[in-house]
C-alpha positions as CSV (number, residue, x, y, z in Angstrom):
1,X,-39.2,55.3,-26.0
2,X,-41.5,57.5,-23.5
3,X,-44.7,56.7,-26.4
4,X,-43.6,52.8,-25.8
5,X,-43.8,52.9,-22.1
6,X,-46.8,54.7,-22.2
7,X,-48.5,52.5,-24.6
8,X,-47.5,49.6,-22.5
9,X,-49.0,51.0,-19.2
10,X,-52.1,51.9,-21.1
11,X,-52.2,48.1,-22.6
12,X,-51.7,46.3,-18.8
13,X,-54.6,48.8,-17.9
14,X,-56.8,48.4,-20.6
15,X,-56.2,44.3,-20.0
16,X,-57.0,44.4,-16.0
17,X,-59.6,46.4,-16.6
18,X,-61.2,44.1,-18.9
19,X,-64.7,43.6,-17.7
20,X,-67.4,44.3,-20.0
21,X,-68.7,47.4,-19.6
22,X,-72.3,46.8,-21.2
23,X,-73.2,44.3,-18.8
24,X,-72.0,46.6,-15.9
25,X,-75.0,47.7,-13.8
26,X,-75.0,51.6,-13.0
27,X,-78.3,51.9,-11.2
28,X,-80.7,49.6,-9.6
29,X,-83.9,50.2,-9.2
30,X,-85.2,49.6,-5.5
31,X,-82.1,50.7,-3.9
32,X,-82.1,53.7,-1.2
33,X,-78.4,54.0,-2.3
34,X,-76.4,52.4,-4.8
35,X,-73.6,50.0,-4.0
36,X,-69.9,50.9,-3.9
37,X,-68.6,47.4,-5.7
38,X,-69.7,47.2,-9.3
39,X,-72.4,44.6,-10.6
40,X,-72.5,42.9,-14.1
41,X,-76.0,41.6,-15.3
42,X,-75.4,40.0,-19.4
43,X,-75.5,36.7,-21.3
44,X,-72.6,33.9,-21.2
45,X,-72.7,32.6,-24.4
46,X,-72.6,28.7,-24.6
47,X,-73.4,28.4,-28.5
48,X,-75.6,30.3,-31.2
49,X,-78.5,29.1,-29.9
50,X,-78.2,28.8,-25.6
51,X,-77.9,32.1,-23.6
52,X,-77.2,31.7,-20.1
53,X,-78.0,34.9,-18.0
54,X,-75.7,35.6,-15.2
55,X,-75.3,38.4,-12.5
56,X,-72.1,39.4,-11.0
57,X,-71.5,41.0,-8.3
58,X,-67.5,42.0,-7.1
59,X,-66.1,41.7,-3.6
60,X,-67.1,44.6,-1.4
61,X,-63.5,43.7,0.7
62,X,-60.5,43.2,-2.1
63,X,-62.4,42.1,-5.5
64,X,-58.8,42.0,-7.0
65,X,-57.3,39.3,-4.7
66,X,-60.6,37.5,-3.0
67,X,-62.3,34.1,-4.7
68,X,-64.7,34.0,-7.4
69,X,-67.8,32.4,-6.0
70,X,-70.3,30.5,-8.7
71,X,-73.7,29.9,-6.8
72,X,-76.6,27.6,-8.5
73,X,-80.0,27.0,-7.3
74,X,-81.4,23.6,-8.3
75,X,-84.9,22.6,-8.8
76,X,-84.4,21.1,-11.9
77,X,-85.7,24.6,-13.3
78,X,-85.3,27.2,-11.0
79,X,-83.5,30.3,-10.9
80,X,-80.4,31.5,-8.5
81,X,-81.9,34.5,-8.5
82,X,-83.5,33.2,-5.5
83,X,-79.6,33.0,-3.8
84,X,-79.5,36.4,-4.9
85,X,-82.3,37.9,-3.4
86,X,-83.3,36.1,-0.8
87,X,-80.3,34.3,0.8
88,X,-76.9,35.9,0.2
89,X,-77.0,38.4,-2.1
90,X,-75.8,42.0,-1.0
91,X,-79.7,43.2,-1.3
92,X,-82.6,41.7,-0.2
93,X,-86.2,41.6,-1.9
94,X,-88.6,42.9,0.4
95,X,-92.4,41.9,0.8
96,X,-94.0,45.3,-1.7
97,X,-91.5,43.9,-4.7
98,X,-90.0,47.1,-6.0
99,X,-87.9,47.6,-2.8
100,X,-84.0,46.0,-2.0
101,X,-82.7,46.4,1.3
102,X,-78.9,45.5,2.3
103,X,-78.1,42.3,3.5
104,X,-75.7,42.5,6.7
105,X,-74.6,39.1,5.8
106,X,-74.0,38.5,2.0
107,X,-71.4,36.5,0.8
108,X,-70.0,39.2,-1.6
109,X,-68.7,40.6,1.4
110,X,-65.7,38.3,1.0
111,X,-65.8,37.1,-2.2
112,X,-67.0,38.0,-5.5
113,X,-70.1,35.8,-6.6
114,X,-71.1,35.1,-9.9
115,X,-75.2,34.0,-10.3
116,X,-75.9,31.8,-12.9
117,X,-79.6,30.9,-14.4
118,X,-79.3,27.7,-15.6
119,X,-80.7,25.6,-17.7
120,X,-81.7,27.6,-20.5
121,X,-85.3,28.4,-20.0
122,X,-84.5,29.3,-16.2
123,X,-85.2,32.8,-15.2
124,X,-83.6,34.9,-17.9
125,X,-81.9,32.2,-19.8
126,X,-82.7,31.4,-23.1
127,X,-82.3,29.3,-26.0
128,X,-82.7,30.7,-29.8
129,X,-84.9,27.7,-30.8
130,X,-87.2,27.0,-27.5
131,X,-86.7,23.2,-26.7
132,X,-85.6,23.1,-22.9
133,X,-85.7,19.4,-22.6
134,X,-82.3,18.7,-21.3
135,X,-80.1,16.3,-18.7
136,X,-77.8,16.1,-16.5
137,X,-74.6,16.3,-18.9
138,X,-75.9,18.5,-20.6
139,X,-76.2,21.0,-18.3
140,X,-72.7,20.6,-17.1
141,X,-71.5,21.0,-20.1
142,X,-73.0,24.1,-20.8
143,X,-72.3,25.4,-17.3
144,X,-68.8,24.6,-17.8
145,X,-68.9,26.6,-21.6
146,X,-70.4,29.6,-19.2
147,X,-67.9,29.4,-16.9
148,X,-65.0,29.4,-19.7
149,X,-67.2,32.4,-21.3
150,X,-67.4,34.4,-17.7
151,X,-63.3,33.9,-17.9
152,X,-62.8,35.0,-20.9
153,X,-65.5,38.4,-20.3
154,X,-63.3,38.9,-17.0
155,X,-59.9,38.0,-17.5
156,X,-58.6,39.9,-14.4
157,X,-60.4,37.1,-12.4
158,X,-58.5,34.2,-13.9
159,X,-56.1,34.7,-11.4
160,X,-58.3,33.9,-8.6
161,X,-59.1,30.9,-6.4
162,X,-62.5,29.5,-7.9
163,X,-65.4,27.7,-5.8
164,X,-68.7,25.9,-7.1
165,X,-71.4,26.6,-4.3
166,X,-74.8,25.4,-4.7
167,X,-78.4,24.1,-3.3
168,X,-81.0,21.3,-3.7
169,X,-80.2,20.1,-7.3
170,X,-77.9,22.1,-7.0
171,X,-76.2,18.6,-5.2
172,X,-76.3,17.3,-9.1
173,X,-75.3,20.1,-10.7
174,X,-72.4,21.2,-8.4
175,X,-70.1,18.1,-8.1
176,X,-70.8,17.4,-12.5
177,X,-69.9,20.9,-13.2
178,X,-66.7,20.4,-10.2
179,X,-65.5,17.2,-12.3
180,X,-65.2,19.3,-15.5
181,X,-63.2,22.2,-14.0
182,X,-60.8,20.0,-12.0
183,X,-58.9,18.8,-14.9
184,X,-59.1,23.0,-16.5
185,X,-55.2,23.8,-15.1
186,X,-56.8,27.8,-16.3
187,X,-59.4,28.0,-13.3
188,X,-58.0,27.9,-10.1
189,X,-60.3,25.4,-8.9
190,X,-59.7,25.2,-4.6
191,X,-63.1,23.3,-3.7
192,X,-67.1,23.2,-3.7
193,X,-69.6,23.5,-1.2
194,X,-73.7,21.8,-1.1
195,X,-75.9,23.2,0.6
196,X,-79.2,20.7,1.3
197,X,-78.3,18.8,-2.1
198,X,-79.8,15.9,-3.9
199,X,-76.6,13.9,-3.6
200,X,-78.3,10.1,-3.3
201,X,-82.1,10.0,-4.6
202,X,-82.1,6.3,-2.7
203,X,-80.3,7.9,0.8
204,X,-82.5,10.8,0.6
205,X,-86.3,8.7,-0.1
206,X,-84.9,6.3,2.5
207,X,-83.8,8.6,5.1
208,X,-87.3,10.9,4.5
209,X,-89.5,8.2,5.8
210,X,-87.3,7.8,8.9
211,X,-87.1,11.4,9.2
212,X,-91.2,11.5,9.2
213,X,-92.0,9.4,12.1
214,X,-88.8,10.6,14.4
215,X,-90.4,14.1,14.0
216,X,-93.6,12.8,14.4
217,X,-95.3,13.0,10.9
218,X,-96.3,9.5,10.6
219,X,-99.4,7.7,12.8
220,X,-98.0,4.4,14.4
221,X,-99.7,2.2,12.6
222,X,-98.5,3.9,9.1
223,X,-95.0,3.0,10.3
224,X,-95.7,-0.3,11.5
225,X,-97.0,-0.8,7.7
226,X,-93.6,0.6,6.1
227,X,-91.5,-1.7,9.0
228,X,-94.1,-5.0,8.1
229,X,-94.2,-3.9,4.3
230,X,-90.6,-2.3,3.0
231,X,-88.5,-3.8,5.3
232,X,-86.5,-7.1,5.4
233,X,-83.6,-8.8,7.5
234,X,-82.9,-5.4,9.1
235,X,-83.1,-3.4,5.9
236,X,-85.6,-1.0,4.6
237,X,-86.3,0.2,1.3
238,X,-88.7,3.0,0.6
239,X,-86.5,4.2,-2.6
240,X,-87.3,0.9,-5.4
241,X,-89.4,-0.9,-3.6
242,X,-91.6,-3.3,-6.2
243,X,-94.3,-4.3,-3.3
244,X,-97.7,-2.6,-3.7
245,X,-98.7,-2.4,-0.6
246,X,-95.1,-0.8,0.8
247,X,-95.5,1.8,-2.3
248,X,-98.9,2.5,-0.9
249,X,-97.7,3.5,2.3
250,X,-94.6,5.4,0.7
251,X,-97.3,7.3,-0.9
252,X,-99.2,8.7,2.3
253,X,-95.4,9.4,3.6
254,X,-95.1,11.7,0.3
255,X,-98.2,13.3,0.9
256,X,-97.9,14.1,4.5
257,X,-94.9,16.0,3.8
258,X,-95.2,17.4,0.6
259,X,-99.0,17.9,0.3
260,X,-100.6,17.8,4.0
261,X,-99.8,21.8,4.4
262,X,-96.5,21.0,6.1
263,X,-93.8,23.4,4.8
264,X,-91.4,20.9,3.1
265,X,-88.6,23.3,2.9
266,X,-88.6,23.8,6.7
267,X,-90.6,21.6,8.9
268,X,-91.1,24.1,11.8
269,X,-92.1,27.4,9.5
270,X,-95.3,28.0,8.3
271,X,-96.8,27.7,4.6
272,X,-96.2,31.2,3.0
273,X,-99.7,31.8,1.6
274,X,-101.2,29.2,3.3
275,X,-102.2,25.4,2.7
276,X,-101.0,24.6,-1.5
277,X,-103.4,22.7,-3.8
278,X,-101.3,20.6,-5.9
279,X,-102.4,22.1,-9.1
280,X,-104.9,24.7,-9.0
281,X,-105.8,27.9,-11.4
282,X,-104.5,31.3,-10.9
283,X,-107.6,33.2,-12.4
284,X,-105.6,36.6,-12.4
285,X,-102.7,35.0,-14.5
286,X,-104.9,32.9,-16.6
287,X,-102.1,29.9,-15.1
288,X,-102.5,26.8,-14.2
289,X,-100.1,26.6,-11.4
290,X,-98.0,23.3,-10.2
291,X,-96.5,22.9,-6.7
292,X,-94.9,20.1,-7.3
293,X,-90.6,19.6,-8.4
294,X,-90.8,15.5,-8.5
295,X,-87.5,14.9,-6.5
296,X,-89.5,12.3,-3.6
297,X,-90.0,8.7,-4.5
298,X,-89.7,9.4,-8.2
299,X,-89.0,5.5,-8.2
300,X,-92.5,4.9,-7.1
301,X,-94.9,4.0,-9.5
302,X,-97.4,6.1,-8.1
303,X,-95.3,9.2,-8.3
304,X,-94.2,8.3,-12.4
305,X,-97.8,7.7,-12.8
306,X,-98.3,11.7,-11.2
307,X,-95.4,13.4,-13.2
308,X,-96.6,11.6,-16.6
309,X,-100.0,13.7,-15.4
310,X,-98.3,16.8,-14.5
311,X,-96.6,16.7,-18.2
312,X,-99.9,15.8,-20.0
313,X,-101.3,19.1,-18.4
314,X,-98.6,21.3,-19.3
315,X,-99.0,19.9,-22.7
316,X,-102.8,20.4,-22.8
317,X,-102.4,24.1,-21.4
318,X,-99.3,25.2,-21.8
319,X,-99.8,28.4,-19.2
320,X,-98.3,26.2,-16.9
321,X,-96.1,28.2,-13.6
322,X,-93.9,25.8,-11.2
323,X,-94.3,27.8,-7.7
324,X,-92.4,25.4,-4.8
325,X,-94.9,25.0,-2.2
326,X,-95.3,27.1,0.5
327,X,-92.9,29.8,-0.9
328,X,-93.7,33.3,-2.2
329,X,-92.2,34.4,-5.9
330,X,-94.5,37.2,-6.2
331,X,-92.0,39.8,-4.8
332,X,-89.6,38.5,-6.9
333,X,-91.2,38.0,-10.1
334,X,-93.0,41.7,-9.7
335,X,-89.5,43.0,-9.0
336,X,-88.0,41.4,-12.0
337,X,-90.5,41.7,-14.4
338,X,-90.7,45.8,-13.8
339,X,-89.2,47.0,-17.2
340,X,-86.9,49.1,-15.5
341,X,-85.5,46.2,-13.7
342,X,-85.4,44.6,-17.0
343,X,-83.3,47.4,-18.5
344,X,-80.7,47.6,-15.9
345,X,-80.1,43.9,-15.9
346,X,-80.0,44.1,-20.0
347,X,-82.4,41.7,-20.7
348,X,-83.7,42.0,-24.2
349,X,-87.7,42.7,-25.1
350,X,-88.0,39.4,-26.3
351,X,-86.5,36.9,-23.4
352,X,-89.5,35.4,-21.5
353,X,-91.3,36.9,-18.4
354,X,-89.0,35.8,-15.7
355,X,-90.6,33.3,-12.9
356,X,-88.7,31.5,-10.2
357,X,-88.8,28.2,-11.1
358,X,-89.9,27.0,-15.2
359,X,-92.1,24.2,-15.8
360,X,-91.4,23.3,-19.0
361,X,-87.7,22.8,-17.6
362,X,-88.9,20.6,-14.4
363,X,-91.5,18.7,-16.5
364,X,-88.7,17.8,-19.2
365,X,-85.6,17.4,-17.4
366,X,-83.7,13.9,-17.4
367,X,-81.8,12.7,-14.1
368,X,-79.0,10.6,-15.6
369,X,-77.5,9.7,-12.2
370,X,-78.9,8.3,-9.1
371,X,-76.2,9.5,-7.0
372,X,-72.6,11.7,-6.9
373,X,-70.7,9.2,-5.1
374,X,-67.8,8.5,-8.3
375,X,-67.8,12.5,-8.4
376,X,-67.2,12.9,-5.0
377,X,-64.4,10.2,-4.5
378,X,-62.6,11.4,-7.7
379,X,-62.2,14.9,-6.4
380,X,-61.1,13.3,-3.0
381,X,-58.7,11.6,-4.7
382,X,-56.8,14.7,-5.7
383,X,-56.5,15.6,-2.3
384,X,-56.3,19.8,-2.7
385,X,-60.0,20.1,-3.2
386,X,-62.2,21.9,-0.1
387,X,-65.4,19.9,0.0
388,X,-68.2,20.9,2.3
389,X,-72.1,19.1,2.5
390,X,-73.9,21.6,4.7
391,X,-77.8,20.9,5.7
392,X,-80.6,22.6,7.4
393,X,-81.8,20.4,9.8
394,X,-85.5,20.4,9.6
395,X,-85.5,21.2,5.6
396,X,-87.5,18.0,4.1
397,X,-87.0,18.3,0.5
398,X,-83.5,17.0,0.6
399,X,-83.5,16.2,4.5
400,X,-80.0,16.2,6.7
401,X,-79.9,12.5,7.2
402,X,-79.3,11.3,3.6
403,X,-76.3,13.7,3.0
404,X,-74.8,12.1,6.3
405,X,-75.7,8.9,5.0
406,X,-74.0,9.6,1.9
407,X,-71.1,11.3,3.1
408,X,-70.4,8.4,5.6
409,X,-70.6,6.1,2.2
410,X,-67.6,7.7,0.9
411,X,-65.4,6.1,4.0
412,X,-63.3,8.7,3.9
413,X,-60.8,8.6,7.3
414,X,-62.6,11.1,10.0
415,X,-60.3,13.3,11.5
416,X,-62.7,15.4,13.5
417,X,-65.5,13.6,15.1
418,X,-68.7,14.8,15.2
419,X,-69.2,17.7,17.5
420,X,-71.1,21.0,17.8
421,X,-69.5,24.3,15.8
422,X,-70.4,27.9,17.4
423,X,-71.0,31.4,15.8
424,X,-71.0,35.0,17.7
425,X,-74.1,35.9,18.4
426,X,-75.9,39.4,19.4
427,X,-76.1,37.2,22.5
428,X,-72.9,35.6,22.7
429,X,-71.6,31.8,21.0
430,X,-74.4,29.9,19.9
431,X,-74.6,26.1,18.8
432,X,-75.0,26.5,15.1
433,X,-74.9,22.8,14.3
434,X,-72.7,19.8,14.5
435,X,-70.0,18.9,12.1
436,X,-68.0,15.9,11.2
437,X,-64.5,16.3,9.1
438,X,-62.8,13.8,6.8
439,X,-59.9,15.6,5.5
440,X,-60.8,18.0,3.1
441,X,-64.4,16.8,3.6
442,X,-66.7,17.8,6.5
443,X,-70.5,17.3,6.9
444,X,-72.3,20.0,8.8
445,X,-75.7,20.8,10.0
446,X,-77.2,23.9,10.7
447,X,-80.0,24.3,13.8
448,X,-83.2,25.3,13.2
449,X,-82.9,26.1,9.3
450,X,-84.9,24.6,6.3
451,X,-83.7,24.1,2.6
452,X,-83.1,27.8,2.4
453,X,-80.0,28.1,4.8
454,X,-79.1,31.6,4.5
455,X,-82.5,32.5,4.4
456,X,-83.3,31.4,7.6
457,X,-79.8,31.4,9.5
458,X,-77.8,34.5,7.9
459,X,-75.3,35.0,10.4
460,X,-74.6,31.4,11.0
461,X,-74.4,30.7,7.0
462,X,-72.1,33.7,6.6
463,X,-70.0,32.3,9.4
464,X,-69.6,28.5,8.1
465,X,-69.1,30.1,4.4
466,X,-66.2,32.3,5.5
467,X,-64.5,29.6,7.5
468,X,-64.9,27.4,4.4
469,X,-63.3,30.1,2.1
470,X,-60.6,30.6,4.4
471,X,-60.0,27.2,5.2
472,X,-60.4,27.5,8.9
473,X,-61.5,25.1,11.9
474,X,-65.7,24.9,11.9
């Protein structure tokens, strides 16, 4: 009887303690000190031929009882390694590339957060047979598979609430992966937050141009142009507009913001590494490098004419490296790509030198929607999902004014109006933005920060993440 009871105990153990103890990460290069809460680094296997890298990282407060957090950075092609380690991961990359400091304000401070590189071809992703051309659905799909793989790797986090959190792209990725989950009664779905996401490509091209010349980009003549040009009866459009001469001035609003020398991702930073070239060669690398993620005007005919160009010459020269403009992936690639990095994560010898955004995923990906509206509204029709939109203000990639736009589309009843939210501080309550609530949907904006959020406002983006989590007043 005692040998039954004892087998039982050992059993529940053996099943809580399920995690997979390859994947667990016992030393870290670049650390002073290694962390308390454990860290898994692996595969999530969506098939026999696509390999989905992820890194885990447990709650440093109760892992047992706090949410399970799935971060995605967007792009199309680029890694949430970035979220890791340079927003709100628990360590930092620093500027020399082998070195991790702690981050004061990293969301696995109250929750556990699982990083996912996605698509395959992202990062350390991988598929067996090398075609990364991909969609929309498909990528949900397989995120979803992941998801059900991470599950099954770490049972003992079944029991926990479950949040999708993501950037940029991340605006598609998010709500399609959300609309698979919700009707999965085994994940304890509670809500999603978008941080700076592509939700509307028309809200956000439109919205851009007015953005522009209220910040002062545009030359008064250029905007009298767009007015005479792409506008009609009150109504602009810069998104679809057939007119040649309105997509000629939608072109030299493109430029100005994404190839003038502006930083795109926050207006009022400056360009890491100075002014971009659109394509230029990196002689050490041997690469010809692209700055250029095609998510303005795609609809113009100037800007399919560009991307069938940016293809043709990764198809020419294959050493092709996506690098966002103005943003520095050398401290991240040189940390990742150090074998012993490498080895502690468990990535194989043969998966692909790791880089912070993949062309060949960018160049080939296939938007199937032009917004997330029917997403939205079919999650805010179950009514127990926590949805937040959260923007930097002065980001211009996927600007604040389009996600207001579109979450004002989704007339949903407002039941806080728009007003400022405050965060404590070294100095006392600051103004960290405004917000707007409909229900279990709010709109917020966050002062001063780009498309980076945590990056640039840590403490603020811890504090609206944990009032999110927690469900309290913004």
């Amino acid at each position: 009887m005692i040998s039954l009871v004892l087998f039982a105990v050992l059993l529940k153990a053996f099943l809580i303690e399920s995690a997979p103890a390859k994947d667990e990460v016992v030393y870290l290069p670049g650390l002073a000190k290694q962390p308390r809460f454990k860290q898994y680094s692996g595969y999530l296997n969506t098939s026999e031929n696509i390999h989905l890298h992820y890194w885990f990282v447990e709650s440093q407060g109760h892992p047992e009882n706090d949410p399970v957090v799935l971060w995605l950075n967007g792009g199309p092609g680029c890694s949430s390694l970035d979220g890791l380690l340079n927003e709100h991961g628990p360590f930092l990359i620093q500027a020399d590339g082998k070195t991790l400091h702690y981050n004061p304000y990293s969301w696995n401070l109250i929750a556990n957060v699982l990083y996912l590189e996605s698509p395959a071809g992202v990062g350390f992703s991988y598929a067996n047979d090398k075609q990364y051309h991909t969609n929309d659905s498909a990528v949900s799909f397989n995120n979803y598979l992941a998801l059900k793989e991470f599950f099954h790797l770490f049972p003992e986090y079944s029991k926990n609430e479950f949040y999708i959190t993501g950037e940029s792209y991340g605006g598609v990725y998010v709500p399609t992966l959300a609309e698979r989950v919700m009707i999965d009664h085994s994940i304890r779905f509670k809500g999603m937050a978008v941080g700076n996401g592509l939700s509307s490509w028309e809200y956000n091209d439109n919205s851009l141009v007015y953005f522009s010349y209220y910040h002062g980009l545009l030359r008064s003549t250029l905007w009298s142009d767009l007015q005479k040009f792409c506008c009609s009866e009150g109504k602009c459009n810069f998104h679809n507009n057939k007119d040649k001469n309105c997509q000629a001035r939608v072109i030299e609003v493109s430029y100005i913001v994404w190839h003038s020398g502006l930083n795109a991702y926050n207006l009022y930073a400056d360009c890491v590494g100075g002014v971009p070239g659109e394509i230029r060669f990196d002689e050490n690398q041997k690469q010809l490098v692209i700055s250029n993620l095609g998510n303005l005007f795609p609809k113009n005919e100037m800007s399919q004419w560009w991307r069938k160009k940016l293809q043709d010459a990764y198809l020419s020269h294959r050493n092709v490296r996506l690098d966002p403009p103005c943003t520095n992936t050398t401290a991240c690639s040189n940390y990742l790509n150090d074998p012993r990095v490498r080895k502690a994560l468990h990535i194989p010898a043969f998966v692909q030198k790791w880089e912070m955004c993949s062309a060949i995923v960018n160049l080939f990906y296939r938007p199937l929607y032009t917004d997330m509206k029917d997403q939205y509204l079919k999650l805010l029709a179950a009514r127990q999902y926590q949805i937040l939109v959260y923007n930097g203000d002065v980001d211009m990639a996927c600007n604040f004014l389009g996600d207001e736009w579109f979450v004002e589309s989704l007339q949903q009843k407002v039941t806080v109006n728009r007003r400022t939210w405050l965060y404590n501080d070294r100095n006392g309550y600051q103004v960290g933005g405004f917000v707007k609530e409909f229900g279990n949907l709010a709109f917020l904006t966050i002062k001063g920060a780009g498309h980076m959020v945590p990056t640039d406002k840590p403490k603020a983006s811890f504090t609206f993440f944990s009032r999110f989590l927690h469900k309290e007043p913004y």
